[in-house]
matplotlib code that plots the C-alpha trace (Angstrom):
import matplotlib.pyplot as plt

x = [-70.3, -66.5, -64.9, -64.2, -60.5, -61.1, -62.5, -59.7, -59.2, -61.9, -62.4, -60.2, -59.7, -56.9, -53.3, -54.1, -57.1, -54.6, -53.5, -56.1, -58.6, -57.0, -56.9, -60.7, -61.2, -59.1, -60.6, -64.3, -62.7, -61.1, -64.1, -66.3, -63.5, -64.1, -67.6, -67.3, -64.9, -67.5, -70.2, -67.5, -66.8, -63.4, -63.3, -59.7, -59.6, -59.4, -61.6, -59.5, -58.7, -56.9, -55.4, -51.5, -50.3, -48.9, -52.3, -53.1, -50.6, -51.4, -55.1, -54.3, -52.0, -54.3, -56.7, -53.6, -52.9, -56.7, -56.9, -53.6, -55.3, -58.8, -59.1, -57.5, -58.8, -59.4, -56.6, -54.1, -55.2, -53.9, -51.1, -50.5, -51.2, -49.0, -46.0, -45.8, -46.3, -43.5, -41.3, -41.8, -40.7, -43.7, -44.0, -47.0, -48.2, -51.2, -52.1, -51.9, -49.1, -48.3, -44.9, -44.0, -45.2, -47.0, -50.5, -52.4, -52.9, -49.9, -51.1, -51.8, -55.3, -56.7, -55.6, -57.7, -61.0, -63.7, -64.4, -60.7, -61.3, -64.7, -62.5, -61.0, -63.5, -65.2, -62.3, -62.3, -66.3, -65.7, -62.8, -64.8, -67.9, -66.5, -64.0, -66.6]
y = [-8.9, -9.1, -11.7, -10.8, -10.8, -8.4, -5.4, -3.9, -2.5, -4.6, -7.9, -10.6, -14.0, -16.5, -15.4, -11.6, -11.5, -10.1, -7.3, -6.3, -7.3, -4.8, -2.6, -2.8, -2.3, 0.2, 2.5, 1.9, 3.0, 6.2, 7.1, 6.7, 9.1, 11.3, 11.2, 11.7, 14.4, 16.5, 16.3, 18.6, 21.0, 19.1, 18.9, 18.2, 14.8, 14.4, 11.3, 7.6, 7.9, 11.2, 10.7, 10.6, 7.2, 7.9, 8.3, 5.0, 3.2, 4.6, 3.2, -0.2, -0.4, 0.0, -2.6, -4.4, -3.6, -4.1, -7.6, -8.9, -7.5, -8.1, -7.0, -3.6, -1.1, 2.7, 4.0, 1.5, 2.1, 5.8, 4.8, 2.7, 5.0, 7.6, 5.5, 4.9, 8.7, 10.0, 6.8, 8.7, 12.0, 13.3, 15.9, 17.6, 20.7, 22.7, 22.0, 18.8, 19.7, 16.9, 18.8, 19.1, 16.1, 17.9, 16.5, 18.1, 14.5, 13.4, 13.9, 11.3, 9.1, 11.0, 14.3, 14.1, 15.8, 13.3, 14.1, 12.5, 9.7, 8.2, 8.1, 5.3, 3.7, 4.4, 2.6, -0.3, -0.9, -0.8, -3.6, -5.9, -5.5, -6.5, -9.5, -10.8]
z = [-48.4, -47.3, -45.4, -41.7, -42.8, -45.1, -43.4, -42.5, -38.9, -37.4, -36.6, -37.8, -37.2, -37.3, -36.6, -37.4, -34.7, -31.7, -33.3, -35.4, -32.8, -30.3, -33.0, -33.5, -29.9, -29.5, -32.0, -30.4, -27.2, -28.5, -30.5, -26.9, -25.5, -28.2, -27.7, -23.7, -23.9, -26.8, -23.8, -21.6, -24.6, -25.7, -29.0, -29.4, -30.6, -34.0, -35.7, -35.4, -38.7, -38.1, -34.9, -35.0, -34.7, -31.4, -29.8, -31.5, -30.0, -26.7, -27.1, -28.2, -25.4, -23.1, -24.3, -24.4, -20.8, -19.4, -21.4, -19.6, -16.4, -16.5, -12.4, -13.4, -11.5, -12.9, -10.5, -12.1, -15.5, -14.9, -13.8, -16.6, -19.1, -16.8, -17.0, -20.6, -21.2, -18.9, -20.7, -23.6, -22.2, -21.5, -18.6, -16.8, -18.2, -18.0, -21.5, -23.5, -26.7, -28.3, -30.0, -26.0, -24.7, -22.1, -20.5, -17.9, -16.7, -15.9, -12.3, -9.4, -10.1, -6.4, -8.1, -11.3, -11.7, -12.0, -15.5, -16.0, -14.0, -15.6, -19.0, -17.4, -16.0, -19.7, -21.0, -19.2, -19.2, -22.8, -23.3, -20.6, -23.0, -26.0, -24.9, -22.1]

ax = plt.figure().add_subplot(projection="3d")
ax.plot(x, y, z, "-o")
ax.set_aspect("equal")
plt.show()
């Protein structure tokens, strides 16, 4: 059986457990999101392993994001995730293309259907359950 330190992408321990840990978590959250999004007949999230990097990063900081601010509510995890998006040039659009950076979410949290706004709550259920 491996060490803890040496399954990679999961959980570590020691001076590596911050940044693989929110790794770890991360992934679990985007796989749920994948799940979720497959009962609504969205299948466009590819597998964690096949995401584009980008899309990781987005996930790890928002476990980054929800750890820092454990009270976080749903609406201000949108907004978080909103304002690193349009940071990175992304705009509204009525599709989500990743070559345009446009996302039909880029929209206030009171202006998302409520399909979008469980993700979040999803999200943050998740993080709380695994870091207590």
């Amino acid at each position: 059986m491996p060490k803890r330190e040496e399954v990679k992408g999961y959980l570590f321990t020691g001076e590596r457990e911050e940044i693989y840990g929110m790794r770890a978590i991360a992934r679990i959250c985007y796989e749920a999101n994948r799940a979720y999004c497959m009962i609504f007949d969205d299948f466009s999230l590819e597998g964690w392993d096949d995401a584009p990097e980008w899309q990781r990063q987005s996930y790890i900081s928002g476990v980054r994001f929800r750890l820092e601010n454990p009270e976080v509510t749903a609406r201000q995890m949108h907004e978080n995730w909103m304002e690193a998006k349009v940071a990175d040039g992304w705009v509204y659009g009525d599709s989500k293309d990743a070559g345009k950076k446009t996302h039909p979410c880029l929209v206030g949290y009171d202006a998302l259907p409520d399909f979008q706004k469980r993700k979040d709550v999803l999200f943050s259920a998740i993080v709380k359950a695994l870091t207590g």
